[in-house]
C-alpha positions as CSV (number, residue, x, y, z in Angstrom):
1,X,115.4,78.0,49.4
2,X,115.8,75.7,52.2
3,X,113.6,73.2,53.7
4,X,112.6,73.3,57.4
5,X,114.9,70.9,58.3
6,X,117.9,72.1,56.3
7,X,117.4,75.9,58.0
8,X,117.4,74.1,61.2
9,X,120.5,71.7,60.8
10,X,122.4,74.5,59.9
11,X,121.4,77.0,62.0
12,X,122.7,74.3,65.3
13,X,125.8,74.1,62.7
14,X,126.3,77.9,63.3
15,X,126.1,77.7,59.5
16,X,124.4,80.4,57.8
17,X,120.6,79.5,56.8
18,X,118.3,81.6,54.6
19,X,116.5,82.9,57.3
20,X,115.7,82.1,61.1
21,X,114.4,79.3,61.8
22,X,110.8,80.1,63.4
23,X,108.9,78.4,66.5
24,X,105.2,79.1,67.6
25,X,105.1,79.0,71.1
26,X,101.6,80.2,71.9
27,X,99.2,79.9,75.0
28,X,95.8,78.0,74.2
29,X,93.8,80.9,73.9
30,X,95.1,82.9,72.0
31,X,95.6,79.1,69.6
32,X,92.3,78.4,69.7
33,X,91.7,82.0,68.0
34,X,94.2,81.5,65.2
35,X,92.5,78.1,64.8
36,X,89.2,79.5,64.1
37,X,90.7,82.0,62.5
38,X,92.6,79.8,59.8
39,X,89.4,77.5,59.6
40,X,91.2,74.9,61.4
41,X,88.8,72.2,62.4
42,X,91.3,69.2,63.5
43,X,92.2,68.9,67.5
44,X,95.0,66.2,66.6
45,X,98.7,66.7,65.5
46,X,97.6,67.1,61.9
47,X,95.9,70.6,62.7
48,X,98.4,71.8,64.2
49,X,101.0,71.2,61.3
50,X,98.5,72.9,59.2
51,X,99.2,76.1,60.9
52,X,102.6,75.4,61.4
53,X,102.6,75.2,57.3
54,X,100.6,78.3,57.1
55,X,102.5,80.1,58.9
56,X,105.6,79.2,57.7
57,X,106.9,77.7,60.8
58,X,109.9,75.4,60.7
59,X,109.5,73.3,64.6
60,X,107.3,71.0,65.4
61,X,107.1,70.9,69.0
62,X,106.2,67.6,70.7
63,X,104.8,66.7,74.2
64,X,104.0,63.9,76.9
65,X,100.6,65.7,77.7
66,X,101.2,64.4,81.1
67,X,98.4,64.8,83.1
68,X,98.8,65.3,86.8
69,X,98.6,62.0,89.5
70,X,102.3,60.6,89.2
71,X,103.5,61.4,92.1
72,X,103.4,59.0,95.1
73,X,101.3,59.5,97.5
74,X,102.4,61.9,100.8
75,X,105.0,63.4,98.9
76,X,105.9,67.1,100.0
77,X,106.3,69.1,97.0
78,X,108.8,72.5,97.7
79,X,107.5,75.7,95.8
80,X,110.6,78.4,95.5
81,X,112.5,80.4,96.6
82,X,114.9,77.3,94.3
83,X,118.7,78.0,95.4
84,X,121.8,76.0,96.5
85,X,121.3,75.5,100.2
């Protein structure tokens, strides 16, 4: 059986791995749930590795958390339609 990082390496290798390797992308709420769920106390990184372990989930995503207020002031900020012009 291959470890998380093995199934991953060689599935970027087009090699074959055991199995897929698996992501949890999940919106807070629904999180928050499978937290309480699990019993899940921790709000840091380390509760969400537990899950990830539970689960059997192989990557660990990793953010910036940026929070808003980097942009200069009186910028104009486009919303859409986004095509070659």
């Amino acid at each position: 059986m291959l470890s998380s990082r093995e199934r991953c390496i060689r599935s970027i290798l087009l090699e074959d791995p055991d199995g897929i390797p698996l992501n949890l992308r999940i919106r807070p709420e629904p999180y928050e749930l499978l937290k309480k769920t699990l019993g899940i106390r921790d709000e840091n990184y380390e509760g969400r590795l537990k899950i990830n372990k539970i689960l059997g989930i192989d990557i660990v995503d990793s953010s910036l958390n940026l929070k808003g207020g980097y942009l200069p002031p009186n910028v104009k900020v486009k919303e859409g339609p986004y095509e070659p012009q």
